[in-house]
DRENKOL-180059 format. One record per residue (C-alpha): residue number from 1; z, x, y. Coordinates in Angstrom, 1 decimal, always signed. Example, Ala and Ser with C-alpha at 12.3 -4.5 7.8 and 13.67 -1.06 7.14 Angstrom:
BEGIN
@i->1; w->+7.8; u->+12.3; v->-4.5
@i->2; w->+7.1; u->+13.7; v->-1.1
***
This chain:
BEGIN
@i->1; w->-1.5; u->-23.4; v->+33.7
@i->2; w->+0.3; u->-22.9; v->+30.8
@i->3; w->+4.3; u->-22.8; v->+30.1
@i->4; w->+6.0; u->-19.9; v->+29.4
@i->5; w->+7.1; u->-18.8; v->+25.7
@i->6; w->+10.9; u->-19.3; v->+27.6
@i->7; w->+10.3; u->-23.3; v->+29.0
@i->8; w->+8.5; u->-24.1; v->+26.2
@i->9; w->+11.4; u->-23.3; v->+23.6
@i->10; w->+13.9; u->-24.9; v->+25.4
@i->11; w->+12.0; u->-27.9; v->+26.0
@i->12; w->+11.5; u->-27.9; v->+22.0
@i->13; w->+15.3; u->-27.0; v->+21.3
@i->14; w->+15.9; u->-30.3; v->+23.6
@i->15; w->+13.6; u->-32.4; v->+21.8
@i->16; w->+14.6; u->-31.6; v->+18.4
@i->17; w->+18.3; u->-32.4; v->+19.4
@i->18; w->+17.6; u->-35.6; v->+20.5
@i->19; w->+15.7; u->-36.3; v->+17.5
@i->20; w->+18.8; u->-35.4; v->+15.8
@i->21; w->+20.9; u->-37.6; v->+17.6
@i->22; w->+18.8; u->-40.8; v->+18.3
@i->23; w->+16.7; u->-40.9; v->+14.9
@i->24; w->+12.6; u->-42.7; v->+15.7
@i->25; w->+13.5; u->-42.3; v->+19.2
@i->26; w->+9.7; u->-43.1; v->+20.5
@i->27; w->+9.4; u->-41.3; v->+23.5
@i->28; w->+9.0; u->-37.6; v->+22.0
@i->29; w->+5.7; u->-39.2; v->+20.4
@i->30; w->+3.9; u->-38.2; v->+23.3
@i->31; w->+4.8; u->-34.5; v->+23.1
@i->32; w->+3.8; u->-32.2; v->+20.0
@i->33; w->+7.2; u->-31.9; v->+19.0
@i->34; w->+8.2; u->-35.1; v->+19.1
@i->35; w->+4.8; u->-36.3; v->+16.8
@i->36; w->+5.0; u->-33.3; v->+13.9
@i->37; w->+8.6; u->-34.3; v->+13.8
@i->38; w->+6.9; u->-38.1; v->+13.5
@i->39; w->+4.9; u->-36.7; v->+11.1
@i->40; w->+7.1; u->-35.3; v->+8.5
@i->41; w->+9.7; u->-37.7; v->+9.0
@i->42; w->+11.5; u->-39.4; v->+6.3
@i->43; w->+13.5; u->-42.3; v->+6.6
@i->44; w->+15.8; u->-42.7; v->+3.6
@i->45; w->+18.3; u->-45.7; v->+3.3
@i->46; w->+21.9; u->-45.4; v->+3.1
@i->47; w->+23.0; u->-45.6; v->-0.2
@i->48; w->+25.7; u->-48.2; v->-1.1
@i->49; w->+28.3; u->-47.7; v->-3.4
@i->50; w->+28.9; u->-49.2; v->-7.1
@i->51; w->+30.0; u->-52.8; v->-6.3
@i->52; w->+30.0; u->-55.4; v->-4.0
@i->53; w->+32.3; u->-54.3; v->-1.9
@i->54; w->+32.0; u->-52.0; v->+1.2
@i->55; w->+34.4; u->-49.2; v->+2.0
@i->56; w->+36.5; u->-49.2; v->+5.2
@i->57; w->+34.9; u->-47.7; v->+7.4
@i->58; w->+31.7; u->-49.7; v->+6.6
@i->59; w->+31.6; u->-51.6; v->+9.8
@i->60; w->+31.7; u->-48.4; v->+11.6
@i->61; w->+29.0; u->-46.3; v->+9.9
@i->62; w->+26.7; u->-44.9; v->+11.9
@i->63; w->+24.1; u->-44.2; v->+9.6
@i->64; w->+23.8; u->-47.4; v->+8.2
@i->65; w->+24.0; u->-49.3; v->+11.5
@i->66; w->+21.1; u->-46.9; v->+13.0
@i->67; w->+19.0; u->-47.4; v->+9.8
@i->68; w->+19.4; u->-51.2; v->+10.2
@i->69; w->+18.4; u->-50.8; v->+13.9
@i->70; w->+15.4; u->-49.1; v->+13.1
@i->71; w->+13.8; u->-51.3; v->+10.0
@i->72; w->+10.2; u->-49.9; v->+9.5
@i->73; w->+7.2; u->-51.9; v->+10.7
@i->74; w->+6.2; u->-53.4; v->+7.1
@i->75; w->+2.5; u->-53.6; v->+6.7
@i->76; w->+0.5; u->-56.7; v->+5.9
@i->77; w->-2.2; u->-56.3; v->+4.0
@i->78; w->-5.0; u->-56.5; v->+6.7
@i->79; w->-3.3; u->-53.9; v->+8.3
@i->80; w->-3.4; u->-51.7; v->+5.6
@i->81; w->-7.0; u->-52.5; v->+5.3
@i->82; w->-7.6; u->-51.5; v->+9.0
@i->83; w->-5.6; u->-48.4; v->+8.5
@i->84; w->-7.8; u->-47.2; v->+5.4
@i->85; w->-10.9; u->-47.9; v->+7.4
@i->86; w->-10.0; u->-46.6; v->+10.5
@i->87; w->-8.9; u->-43.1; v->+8.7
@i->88; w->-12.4; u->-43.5; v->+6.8
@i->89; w->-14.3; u->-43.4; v->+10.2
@i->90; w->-12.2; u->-40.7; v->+11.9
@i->91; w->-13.1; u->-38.3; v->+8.4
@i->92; w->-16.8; u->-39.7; v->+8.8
@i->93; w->-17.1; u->-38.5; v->+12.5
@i->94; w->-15.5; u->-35.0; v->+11.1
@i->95; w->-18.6; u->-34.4; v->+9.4
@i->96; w->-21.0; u->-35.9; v->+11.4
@i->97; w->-23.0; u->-34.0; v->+14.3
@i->98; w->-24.2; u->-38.0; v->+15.8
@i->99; w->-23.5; u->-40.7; v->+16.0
@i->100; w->-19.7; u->-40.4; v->+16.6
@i->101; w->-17.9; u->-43.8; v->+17.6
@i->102; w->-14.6; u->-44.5; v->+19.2
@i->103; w->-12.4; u->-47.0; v->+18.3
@i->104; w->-10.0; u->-49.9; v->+19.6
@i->105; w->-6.9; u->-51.7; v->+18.8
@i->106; w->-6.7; u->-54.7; v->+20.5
@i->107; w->-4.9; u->-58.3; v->+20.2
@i->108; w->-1.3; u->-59.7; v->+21.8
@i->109; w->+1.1; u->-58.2; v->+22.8
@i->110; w->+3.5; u->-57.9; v->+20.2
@i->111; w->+1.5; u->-58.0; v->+16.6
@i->112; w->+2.2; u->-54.3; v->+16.0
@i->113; w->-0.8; u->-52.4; v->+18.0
@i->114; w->+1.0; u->-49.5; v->+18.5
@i->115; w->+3.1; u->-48.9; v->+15.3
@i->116; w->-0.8; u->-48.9; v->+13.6
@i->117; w->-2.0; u->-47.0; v->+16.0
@i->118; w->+0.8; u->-44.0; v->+15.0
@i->119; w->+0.5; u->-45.0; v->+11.1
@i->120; w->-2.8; u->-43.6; v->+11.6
@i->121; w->-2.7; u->-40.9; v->+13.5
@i->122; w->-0.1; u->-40.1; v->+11.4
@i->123; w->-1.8; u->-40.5; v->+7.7
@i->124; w->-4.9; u->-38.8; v->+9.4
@i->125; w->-2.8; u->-35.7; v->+9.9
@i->126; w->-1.3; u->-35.9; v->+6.6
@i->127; w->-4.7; u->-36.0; v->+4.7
@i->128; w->-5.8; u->-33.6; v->+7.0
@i->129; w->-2.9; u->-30.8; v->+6.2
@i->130; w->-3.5; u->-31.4; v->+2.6
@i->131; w->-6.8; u->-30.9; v->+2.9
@i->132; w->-6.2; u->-27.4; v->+4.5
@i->133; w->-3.3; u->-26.5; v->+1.8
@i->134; w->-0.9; u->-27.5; v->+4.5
@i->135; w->+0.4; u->-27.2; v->+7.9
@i->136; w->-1.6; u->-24.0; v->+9.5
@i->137; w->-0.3; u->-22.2; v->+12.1
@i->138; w->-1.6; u->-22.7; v->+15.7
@i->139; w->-3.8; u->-26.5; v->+14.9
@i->140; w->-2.9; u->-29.4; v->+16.3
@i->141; w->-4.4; u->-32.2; v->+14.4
@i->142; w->-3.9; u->-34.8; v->+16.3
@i->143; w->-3.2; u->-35.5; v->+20.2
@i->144; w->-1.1; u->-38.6; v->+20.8
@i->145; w->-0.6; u->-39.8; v->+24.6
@i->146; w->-0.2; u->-43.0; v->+27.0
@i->147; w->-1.8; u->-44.1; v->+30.0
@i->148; w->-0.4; u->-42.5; v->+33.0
@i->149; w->+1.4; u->-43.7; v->+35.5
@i->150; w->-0.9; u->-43.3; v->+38.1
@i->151; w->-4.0; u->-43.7; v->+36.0
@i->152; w->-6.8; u->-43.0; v->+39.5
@i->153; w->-6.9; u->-39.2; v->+39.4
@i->154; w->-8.9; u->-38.1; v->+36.1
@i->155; w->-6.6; u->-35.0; v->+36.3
@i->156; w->-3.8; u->-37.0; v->+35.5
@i->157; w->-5.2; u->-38.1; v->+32.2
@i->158; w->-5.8; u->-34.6; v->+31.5
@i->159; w->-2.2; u->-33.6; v->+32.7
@i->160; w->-1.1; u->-36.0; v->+29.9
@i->161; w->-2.8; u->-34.3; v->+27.4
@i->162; w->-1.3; u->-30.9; v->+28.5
@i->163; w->+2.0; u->-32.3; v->+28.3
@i->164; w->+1.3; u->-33.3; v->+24.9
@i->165; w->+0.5; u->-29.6; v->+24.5
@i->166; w->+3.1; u->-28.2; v->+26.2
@i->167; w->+1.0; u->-26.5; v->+28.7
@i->168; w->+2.9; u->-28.3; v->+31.8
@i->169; w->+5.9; u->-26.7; v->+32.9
@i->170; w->+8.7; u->-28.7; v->+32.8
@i->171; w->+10.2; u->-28.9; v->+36.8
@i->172; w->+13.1; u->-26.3; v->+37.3
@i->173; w->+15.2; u->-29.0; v->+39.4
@i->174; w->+15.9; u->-31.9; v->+40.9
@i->175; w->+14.3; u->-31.0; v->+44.1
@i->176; w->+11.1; u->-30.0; v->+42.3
@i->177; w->+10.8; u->-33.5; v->+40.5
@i->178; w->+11.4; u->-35.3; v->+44.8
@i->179; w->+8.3; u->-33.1; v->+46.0
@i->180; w->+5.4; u->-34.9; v->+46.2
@i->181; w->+3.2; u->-32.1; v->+44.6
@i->182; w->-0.6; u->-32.9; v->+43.3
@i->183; w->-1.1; u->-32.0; v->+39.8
@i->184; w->-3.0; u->-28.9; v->+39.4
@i->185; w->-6.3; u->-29.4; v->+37.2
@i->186; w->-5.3; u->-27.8; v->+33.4
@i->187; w->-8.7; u->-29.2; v->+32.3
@i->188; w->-9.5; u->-25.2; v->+31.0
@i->189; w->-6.5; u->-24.5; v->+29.2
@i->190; w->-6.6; u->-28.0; v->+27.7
@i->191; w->-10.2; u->-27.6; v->+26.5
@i->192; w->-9.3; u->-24.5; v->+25.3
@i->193; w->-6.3; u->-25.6; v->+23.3
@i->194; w->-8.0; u->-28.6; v->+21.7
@i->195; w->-11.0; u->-26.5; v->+20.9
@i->196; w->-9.1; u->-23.6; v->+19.0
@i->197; w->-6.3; u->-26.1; v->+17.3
@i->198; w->-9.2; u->-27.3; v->+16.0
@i->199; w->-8.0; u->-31.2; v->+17.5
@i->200; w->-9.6; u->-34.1; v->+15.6
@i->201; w->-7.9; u->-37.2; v->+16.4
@i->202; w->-6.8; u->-38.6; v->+20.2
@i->203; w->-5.0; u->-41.3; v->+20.2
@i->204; w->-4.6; u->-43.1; v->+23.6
@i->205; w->-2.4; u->-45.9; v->+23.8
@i->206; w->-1.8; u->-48.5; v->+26.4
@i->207; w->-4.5; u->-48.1; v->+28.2
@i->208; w->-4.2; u->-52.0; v->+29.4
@i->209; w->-2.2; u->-50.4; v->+32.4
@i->210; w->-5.3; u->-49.2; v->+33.9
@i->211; w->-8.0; u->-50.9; v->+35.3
@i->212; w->-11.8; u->-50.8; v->+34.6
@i->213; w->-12.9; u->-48.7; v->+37.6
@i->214; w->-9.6; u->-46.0; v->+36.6
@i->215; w->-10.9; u->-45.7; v->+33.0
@i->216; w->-14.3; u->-45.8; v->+34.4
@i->217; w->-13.4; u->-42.4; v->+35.5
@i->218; w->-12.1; u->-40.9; v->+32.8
@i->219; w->-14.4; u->-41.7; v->+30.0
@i->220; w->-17.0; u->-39.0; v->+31.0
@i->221; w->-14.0; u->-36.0; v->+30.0
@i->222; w->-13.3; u->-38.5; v->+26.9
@i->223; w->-17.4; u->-38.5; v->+25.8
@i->224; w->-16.9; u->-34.4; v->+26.4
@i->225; w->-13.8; u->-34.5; v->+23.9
@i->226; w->-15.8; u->-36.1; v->+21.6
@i->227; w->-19.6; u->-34.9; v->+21.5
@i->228; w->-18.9; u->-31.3; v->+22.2
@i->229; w->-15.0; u->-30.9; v->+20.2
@i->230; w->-16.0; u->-33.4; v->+17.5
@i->231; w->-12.4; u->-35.0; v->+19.1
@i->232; w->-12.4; u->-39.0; v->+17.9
@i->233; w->-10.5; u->-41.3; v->+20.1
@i->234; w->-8.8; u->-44.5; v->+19.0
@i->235; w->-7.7; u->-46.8; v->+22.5
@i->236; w->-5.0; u->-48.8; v->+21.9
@i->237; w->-3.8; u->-52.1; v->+24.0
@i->238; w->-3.9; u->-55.9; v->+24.7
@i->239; w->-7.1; u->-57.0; v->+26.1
@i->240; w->-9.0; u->-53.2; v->+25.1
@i->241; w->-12.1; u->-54.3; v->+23.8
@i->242; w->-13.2; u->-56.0; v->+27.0
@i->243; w->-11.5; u->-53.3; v->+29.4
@i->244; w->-13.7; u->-50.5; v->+27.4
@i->245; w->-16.3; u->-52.6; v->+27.5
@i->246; w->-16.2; u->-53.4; v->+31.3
@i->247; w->-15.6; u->-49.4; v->+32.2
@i->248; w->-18.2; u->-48.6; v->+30.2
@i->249; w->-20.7; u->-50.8; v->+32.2
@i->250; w->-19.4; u->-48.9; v->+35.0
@i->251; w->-19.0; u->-45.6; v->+34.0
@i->252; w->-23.0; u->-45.6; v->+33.1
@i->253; w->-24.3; u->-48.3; v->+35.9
@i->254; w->-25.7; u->-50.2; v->+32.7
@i->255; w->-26.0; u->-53.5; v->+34.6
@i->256; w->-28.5; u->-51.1; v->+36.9
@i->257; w->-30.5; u->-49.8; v->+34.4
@i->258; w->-31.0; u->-53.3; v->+32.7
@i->259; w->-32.1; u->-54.6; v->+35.2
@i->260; w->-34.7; u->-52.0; v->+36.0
@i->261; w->-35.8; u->-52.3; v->+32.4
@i->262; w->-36.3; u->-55.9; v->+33.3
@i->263; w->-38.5; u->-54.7; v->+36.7
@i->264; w->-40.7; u->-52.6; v->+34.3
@i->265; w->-41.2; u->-55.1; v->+31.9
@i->266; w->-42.3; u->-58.0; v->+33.9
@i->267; w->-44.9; u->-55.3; v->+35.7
@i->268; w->-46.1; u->-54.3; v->+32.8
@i->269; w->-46.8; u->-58.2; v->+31.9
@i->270; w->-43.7; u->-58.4; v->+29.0
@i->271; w->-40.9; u->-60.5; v->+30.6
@i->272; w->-37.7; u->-59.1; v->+29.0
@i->273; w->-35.6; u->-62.4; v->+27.2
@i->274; w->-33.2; u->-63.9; v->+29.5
@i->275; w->-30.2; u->-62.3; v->+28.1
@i->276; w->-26.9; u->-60.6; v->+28.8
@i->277; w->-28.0; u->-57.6; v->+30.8
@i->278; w->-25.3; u->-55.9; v->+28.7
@i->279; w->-24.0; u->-55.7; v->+25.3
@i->280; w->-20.8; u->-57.4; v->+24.0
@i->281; w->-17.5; u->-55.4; v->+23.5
@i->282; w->-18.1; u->-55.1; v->+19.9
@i->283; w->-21.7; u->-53.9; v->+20.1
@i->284; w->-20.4; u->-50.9; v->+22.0
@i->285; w->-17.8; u->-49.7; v->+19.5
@i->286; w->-15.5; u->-50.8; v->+16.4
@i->287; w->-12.3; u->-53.4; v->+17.4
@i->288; w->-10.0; u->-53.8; v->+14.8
@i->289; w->-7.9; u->-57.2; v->+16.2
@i->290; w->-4.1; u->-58.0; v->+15.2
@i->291; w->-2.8; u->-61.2; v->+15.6
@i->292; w->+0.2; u->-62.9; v->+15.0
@i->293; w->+1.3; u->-63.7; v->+11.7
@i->294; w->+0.4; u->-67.4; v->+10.6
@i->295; w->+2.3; u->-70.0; v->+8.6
@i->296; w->-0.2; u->-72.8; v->+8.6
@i->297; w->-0.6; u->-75.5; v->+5.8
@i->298; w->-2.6; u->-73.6; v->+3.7
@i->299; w->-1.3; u->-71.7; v->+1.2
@i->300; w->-2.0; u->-68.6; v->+1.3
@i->301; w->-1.2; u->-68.2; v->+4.7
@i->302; w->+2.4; u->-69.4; v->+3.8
@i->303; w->+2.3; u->-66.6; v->+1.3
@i->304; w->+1.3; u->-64.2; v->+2.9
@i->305; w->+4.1; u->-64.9; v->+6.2
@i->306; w->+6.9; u->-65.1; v->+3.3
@i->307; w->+5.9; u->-61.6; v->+1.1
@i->308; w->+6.3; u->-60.0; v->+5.1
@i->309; w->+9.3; u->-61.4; v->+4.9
@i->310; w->+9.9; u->-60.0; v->+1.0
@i->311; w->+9.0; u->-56.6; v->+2.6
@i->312; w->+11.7; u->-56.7; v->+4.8
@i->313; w->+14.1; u->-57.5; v->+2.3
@i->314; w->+13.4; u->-55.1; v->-0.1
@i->315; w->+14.3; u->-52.6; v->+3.0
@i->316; w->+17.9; u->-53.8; v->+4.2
@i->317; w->+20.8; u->-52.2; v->+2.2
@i->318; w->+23.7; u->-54.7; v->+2.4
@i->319; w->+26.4; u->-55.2; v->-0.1
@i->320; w->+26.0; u->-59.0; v->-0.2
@i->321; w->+22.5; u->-59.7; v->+0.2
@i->322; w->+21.2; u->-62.9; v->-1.4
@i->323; w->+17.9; u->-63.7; v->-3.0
@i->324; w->+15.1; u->-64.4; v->-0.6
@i->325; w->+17.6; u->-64.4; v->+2.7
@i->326; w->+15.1; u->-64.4; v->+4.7
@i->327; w->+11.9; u->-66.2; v->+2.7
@i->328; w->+14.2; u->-69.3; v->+2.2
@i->329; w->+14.6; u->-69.2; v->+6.6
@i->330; w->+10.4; u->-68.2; v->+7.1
@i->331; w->+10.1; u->-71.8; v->+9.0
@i->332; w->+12.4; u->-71.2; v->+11.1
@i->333; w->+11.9; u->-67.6; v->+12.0
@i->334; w->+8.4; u->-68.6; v->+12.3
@i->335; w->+8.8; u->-71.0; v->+14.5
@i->336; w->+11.6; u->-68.5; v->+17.2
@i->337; w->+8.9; u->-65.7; v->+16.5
@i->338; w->+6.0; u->-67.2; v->+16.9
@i->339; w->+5.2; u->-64.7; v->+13.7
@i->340; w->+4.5; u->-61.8; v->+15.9
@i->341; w->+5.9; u->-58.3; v->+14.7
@i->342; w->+7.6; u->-57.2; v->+17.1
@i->343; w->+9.9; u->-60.3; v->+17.4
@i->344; w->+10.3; u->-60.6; v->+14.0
@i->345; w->+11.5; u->-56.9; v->+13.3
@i->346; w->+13.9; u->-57.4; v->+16.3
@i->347; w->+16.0; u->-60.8; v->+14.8
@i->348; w->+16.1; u->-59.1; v->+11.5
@i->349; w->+16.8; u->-55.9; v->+12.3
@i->350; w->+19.5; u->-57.7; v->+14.7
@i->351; w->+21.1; u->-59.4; v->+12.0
@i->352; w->+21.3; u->-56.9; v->+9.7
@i->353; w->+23.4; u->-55.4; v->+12.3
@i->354; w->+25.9; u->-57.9; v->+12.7
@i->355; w->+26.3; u->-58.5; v->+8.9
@i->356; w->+27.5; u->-54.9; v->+8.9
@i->357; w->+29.5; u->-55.4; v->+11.9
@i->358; w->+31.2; u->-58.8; v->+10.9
@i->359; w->+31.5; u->-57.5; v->+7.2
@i->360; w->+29.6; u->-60.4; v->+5.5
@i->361; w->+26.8; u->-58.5; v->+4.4
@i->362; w->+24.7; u->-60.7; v->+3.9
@i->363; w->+22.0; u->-62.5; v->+6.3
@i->364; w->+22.8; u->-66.3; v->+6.7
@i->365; w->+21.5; u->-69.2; v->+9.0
@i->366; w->+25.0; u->-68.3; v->+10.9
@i->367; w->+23.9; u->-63.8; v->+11.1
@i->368; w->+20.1; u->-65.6; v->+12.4
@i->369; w->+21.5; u->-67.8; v->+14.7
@i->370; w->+23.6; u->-65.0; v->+16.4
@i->371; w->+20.6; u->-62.4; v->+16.5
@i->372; w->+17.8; u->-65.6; v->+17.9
@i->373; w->+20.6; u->-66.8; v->+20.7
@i->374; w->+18.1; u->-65.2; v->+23.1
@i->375; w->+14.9; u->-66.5; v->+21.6
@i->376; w->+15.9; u->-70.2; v->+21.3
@i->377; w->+17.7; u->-73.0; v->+19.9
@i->378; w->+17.8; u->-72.8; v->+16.0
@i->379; w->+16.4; u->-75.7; v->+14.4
@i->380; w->+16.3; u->-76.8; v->+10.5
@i->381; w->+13.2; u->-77.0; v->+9.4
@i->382; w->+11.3; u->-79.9; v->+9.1
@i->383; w->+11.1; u->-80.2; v->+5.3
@i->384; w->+15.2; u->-79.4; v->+5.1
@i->385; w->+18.1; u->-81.1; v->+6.6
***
């Protein structure tokens, strides 16, 4: 069922507004407006004026405070490893007519999943547009949704995907959002769409909200996407690997079939090896892993936690900021964080914050202990006073 030209602009027109006024606002992501406007986004910092000193209304700028809220995800390097290979395999399966693969995120909750899971859907697009002399009208490179809400019904993973497209209508009130209406099947249009936009990449995130036996029922339409589109897919979520790997035994009865193999064998006089009737996670399809960030005694380890912390730095624009203000505190911060991403992005894009806010500018023990009051006492170090 698809939208009218009329729905479908004024649900654009929305969206671009409140990209306007809520800049990396994450939920149009999963709607094509929201992800071109992703795409082509460019997040400059404010720029300070000559001196050390702010101007008056510093403490009040907008701009600055939302740029500070919104620090970007610096890479590590294994991450930008992943991401190069992971873009590599998605241009492989472009130009292969076999022997396509899928491909999974996993690790805590926390290390950044998600934020490399849009980095490269995002440089995929990019190379893709270049490749093609640009943005051509009427192709949508790449699809990017979540796990629904109610992830039974396959329809409702194809309704996601429509959405994405914009072939949904949006409901016309209240009263239409309160009825308890079954989504209509869109599995034609949505077909259509992806096959004529010439769709390369889905990205599906957060598929840890759905069970085994849910994504069991979906993967059929996903193996469609992908051997008859030439769609890859990239799952994304905490505990993936083993959740793909379970649906998959269930989604193809493998357990069955081994064990008939087994049956045959032993008639024939060949006992089959007492082994897993099924193959590990990683035997099925590529896992790239995240983990939290270490700071262990080994050297390199400790270098590596403090140049994230470098990379962070480097991105803050305050008037005042020392010298390694947050390397000389990577102990500590490991130690509230745990080194995961997602904490660690928080406390400094916190404190940034409240330097502006308080006017010192600069990020101190006293700016970290107001931005970790939540996480946890703050506690020197063990090798300072």
């Amino acid at each position: 069922m698809k939208a009218s030209v009329e729905l479908r602009d004024k649900r654009e027109a929305r969206l671009r507004q409140q990209l306007r006024d809520t800049p990396m606002r994450p939920l149009p992501l999963f709607q094509l407006t929201g992800w071109t406007h992703f795409v082509d986004e460019e997040v400059n910092p404010p720029v300070l004026a000559a001196g050390n000193s702010p101007t008056e209304d510093r403490k009040t700028d907008e701009q600055a405070i939302a740029y500070h809220r919104h620090l970007r995800m610096v890479p590590t390097d294994a991450m930008t490893h992943m991401q190069k290979t992971v873009v590599e395999a998605v241009h492989r399966n472009s130009g292969s007519r076999e022997g396509l693969m899928d491909h999974v995120i996993d690790g805590p909750a926390g290390t950044g999943k998600t934020c490399l899971l849009r980095a490269i859907g995002r440089t995929t697009q990019q190379e893709i547009e270049v490749a093609t002399n640009g943005r051509q009208p009427n192709t949508i490179p790449v699809v990017h949704i979540t796990t629904p809400a109610d992830p039974e019904p396959r329809v409702n993973w194809i309704w996601e995907i429509g959405s994405y497209l914009g072939l949904n209508p949006e409901p016309k009130s209240l009263t239409e959002v309160l009825e308890m209406r079954r989504h209509q099947d869109v599995t034609l249009s949505v077909n259509y769409v992806l096959e004529t936009a010439q769709t390369r990449l889905l990205l599906v995130d957060d598929i840890d909200r759905s069970s085994p036996q849910q994504l069991a029922n979906v993967l059929p339409y996903f193996d469609y996407l992908r051997d008859k589109l030439g769609i890859s897919l990239i799952f994304c979520g905490t505990g993936a690997s083993h959740l793909l790997h379970q649906a998959r035994i269930l989604a193809q009865d493998l357990t069955r079939v081994s064990a008939e193999n087994r049956v045959r064998l032993a008639q024939a006089g060949r006992p089959a090896d007492s082994v897993s009737p099924s193959p590990s996670p990683t035997a099925l399809l590529p896992v790239t892993w995240l983990h939290p960030l270490p700071l262990g005694l080994k050297a390199e380890e400790q270098e590596m936690f403090r140049r994230v912390l470098a990379s962070f730095e480097a991105d803050l624009r305050l008037y005042r900021l020392e010298e390694n203000a947050l390397s000389k505190h990577a102990a500590q911060l490991h130690q509230l964080t745990g080194g995961y991403f997602k904490a660690l992005s928080y406390v400094i894009s916190t404190a940034a914050v409240i330097a502006i806010h308080s006017g010192s500018e600069n990020i101190t023990e006293k700016e970290l202990k107001a931005a970790t009051a939540q996480l946890g006492p703050w506690q020197p170090a063990a090798n300072q006073p």
